[in-house]
N, C-alpha and C positions, 0 to 999 in steps of 0.2 A: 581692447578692453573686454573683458571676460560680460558675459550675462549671467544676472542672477539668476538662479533656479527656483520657480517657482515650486512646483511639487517633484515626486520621487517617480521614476518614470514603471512602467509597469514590471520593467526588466529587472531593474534597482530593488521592488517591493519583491520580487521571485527571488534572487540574488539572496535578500533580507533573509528571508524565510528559511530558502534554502542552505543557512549560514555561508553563503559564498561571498563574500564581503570581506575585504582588507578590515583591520583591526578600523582604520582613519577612517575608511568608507560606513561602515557599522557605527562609528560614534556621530558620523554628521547625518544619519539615517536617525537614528535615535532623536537627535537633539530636534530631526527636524517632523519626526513623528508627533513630538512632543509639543509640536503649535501647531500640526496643522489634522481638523478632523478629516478633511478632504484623503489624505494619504491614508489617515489613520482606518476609514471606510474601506481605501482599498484594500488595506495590509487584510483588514478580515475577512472581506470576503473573496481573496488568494487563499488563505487560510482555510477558507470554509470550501472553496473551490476544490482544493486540494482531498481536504479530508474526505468527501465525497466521490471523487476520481477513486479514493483509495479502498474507502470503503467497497465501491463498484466493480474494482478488482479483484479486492479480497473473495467476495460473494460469487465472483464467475470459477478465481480459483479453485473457492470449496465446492460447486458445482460441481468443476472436472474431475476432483479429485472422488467425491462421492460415487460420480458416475466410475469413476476406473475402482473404484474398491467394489462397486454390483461385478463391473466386468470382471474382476478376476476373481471375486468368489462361484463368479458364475462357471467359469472354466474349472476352479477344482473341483464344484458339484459336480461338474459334469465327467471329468477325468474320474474322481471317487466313484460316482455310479458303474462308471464301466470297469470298476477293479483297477484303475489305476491311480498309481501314487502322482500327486501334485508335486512339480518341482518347489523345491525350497525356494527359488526365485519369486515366483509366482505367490504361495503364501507370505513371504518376506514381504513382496514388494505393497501386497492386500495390507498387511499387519500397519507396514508402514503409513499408507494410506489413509487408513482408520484412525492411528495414533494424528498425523496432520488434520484431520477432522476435527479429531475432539478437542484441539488445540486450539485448532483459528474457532471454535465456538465457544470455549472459555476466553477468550480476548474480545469476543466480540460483544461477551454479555457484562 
């Protein structure tokens, strides 16, 4: 004899979220979101767990990415002062850096 399931297990609420749920598994997730606050507590603060891990990343990415756009303006300042020409690489890869900057801060704001 099968046991009833009382709530959605944490894996089931990630699954949820993460749309990884059969079409049958997502409607009896629904149906059972739908009477119970206990699940429904946890779906949001997965949710809120989530967004925060992401945000956390986000924020370290643009860090890195900040710091490697100092770095390689700093090598073609330096290259320029001594008479030489900066690889296109090297400006490319800066340009592209600056462009992902000003991106993840227009998403962010």
């Amino acid at each position: 004899m099968a046991r009833k399931r009382v709530h959605l297990t944490p894996e089931e609420i990630a699954a949820y979220v993460d749309g990884g749920l059969r079409s049958n598994e997502f409607a009896a997730a629904n149906t059972h979101l739908a009477a119970c606050a206990d699940c429904v507590r946890l779906l949001a603060n997965t949710v809120k767990t989530r967004q925060e891990l992401v945000a956390g990343i986000n924020g370290e990415l643009l860090a890195a990415c900040a710091m490697f756009t100092a770095a390689a303006h700093e090598v073609r300042d330096l290259l320029n002062a001594k008479g030489l020409a900066c690889p296109a690489s090297i400006a490319y890869a800066a340009e592209k850096a600056r462009h992902a900057i000003e991106s993840a801060k227009a998403v962010k704001s």
